[in-house]
C-alpha positions, 0 to 999 in steps of 0.5 A, a space after each residue: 542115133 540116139 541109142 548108139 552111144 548108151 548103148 556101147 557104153 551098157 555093153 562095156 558095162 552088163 556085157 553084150 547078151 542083155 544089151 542085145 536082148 534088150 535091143 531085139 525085145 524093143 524091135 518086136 514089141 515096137 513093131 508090134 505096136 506099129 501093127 495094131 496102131 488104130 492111129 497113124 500117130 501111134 504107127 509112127 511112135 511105133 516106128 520111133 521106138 524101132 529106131 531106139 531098138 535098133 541102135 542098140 543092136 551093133 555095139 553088142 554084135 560088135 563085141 561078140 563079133 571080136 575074135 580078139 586077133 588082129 588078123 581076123 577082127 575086119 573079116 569077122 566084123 565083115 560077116 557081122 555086118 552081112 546080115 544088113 544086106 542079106 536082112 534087105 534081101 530076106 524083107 524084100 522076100 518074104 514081107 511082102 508076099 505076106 503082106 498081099 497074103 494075109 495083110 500088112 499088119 499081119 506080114 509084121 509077125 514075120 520080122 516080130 517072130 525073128 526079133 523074138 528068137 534073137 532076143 530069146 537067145 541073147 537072154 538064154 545064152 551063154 554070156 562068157 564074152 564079157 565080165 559083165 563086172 562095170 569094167 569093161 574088159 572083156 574076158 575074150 580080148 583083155 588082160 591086165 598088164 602090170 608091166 607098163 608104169 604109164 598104164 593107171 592101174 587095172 587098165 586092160 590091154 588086149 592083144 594086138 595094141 599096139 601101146 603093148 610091148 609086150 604082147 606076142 601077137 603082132 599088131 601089123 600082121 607082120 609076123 604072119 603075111 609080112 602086109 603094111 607099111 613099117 609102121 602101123 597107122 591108125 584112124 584119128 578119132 573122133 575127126 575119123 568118124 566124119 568117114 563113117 557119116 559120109 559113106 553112110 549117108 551115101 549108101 543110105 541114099 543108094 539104098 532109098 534112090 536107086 529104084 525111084 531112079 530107075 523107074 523115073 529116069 530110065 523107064 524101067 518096070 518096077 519088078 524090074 528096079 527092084 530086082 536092079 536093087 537086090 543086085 546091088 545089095 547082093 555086091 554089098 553082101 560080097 563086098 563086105 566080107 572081101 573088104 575086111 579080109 582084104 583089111 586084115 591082110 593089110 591090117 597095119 594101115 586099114 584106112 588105105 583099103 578104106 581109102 581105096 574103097 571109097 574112091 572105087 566107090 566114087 569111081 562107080 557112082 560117077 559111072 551110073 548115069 551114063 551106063 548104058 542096059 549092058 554095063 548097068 548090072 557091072 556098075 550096079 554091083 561096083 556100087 554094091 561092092 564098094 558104096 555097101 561094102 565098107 562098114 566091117 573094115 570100117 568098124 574094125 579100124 574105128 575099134 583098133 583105133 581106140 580101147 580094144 576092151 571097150 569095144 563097146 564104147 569106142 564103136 559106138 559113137 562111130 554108130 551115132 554118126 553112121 546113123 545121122 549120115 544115113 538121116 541127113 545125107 539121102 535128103 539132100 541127095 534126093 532135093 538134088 534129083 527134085 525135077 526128074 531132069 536132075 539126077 546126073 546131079 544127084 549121082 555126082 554129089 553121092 560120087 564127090 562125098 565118096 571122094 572126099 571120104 577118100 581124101 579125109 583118109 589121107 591126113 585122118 590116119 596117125 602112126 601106131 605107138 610102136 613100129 613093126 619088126 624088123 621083119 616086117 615091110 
């Protein structure tokens, strides 16, 4: 949380190759020094520097994740996000094996050795995604328009805004698929990030409960709950690209699919607790579906509600409160399950903070500053 807006806004800045390579060289050499630590002190400063690491990693992605267009912007950042669930999966894999293999501090080479690659990539890799000038435009998704007297002078627009008059390619997708309402609608911000902090913190606290649920509730084996949490992180991981190709088909209006996310998601873990053996796997991939499957569509809508040239910017306070939802939320959550007896209890506050995530997004979305074409329905 307290990287995500710097780290945007260097992104606009520099460009977002160093910003990554920055990002990944202080996860591994965090990392590492959490693996030698003599100290548990040092351990955790270890882990406090991975931390800052790793708020620097999304603005970056989100701007190489761009693809300029409006009608693939929530499947493209969709994929991005991707690797959360599919780097859990790879983790619960392949570290602990290592780890009863050589070590637990040994097994850290294994997530210092990728970092290492990505930031050797980052470093060494073409940087044409970005002017790198301190204006913040990027050369992927903006261009100076001369012909709006409201607009300061210099102010980039990139395709799709829709404050452009000019600008051919249709902000609502209309021209195309013809989705969306007459006119498009957009998130308000910064009251829309409340969404971000929410879900987040919900699906945080799926990902750290879930397995201690299954083992102190229901009994099961521990192989048995983690093999329960790959599932649902395999939802997640198919979720993400659906929603947001789902987003771009809808693109006018991203916080309606949002919306509909969020009261599946609701829907879901209100189910869970009473789930018998044969509907748990259905109920767990629901939740992977929907509570995991929201941020690509989220970012994209978070994006295209602010400067699409500064993308940057504009996610990362997004970030800043996705990553305090996902401090403040699984806590309370889990102070709610305290006694064994109680997690019907937990599983209904995660299910009333997605409903109400669905909720926020009736009056938290604001009419774009043009309506769609004629053609457009």
């Amino acid at each position: 949380a307290a990287t995500s807006v710097a780290g945007g806004r260097l992104t606009d800045r520099l460009g977002p190759a160093p910003v990554l390579a920055v990002a990944a060289g202080a996860l591994a050499l965090a990392a590492a020094v959490a693996a030698v630590a003599p100290a548990r002190w040092l351990f955790f400063a270890g882990v406090a520097a991975a931390g800052l690491g790793y708020g620097l990693v999304n603005p970056p992605t989100n701007v190489l994740a761009d693809p300029g267009s409006p009608r693939l912007r929530g499947l493209t950042m969709s994929i991005k996000q991707t690797g959360i669930p599919l780097g859990g999966i790879l983790a619960g894999l392949l570290v602990p094996r290592a780890a009863a293999a050589v070590g637990w501090r040994w097994a850290t080479a294994v997530p210092i050795a990728g970092c290492v690659a990505v930031a050797a990539v980052a470093a060494l890799g073409p940087r044409d995604r970005s002017t790198g000038t301190g204006g913040g435009a990027h050369s992927h998704s903006g261009r100076v328009d001369s012909r709006r007297p409201d607009r300061p002078s210099g102010q980039v627009v990139a395709p799709g805004d829709p404050t452009d008059p000019t600008d051919a390619t249709d902000p609502t997708g209309a021209g195309g698929a013809g989705y969306g309402p007459a006119v498009a609608l957009r998130l308000r911000l910064p009251l829309a990030l409340a969404f971000g902090f929410l879900m987040a913190g919900v699906q945080v606290a799926v990902f750290t409960l879930l397995a201690v649920y299954l083992v102190d509730d229901r009994g099961s084996a521990a192989t048995a709950s983690g093999t329960a949490l790959a599932l649902l992180l395999a939802g997640g991981l198919a979720g993400r690209p659906a929603w947001g190709w789902l987003s771009d088909r809808w693109q006018a209006d991203r916080g309606r699919v949002l919306q509909v996310c969020a009261l599946l998601s609701a829907a879901f873990l209100a189910l869970l607790p009473a789930a018998g053996p044969g509907w748990l796997p259905v109920v767990l991939a629901g939740i992977g579906l929907c509570s995991v499957g929201w941020n690509g569509a989220y970012l994209a809508a978070v994006a295209e509600a602010g400067d699409l040239a500064r993308i940057g910017s504009t996610t990362g306070p997004a970030l800043l409160l996705v990553n305090l939802g996902a401090v403040v939320v699984p806590p309370v959550v889990g102070l709610l399950s305290f006694g064994g007896t109680r997690w019907p209890l937990a599983w209904a506050c995660c299910a009333v903070l997605s409903l109400a995530c669905g909720a926020l997004l009736q009056w938290l979305r604001a009419p774009a500053a043009r309506p769609l074409p004629a053609g457009g329905r």
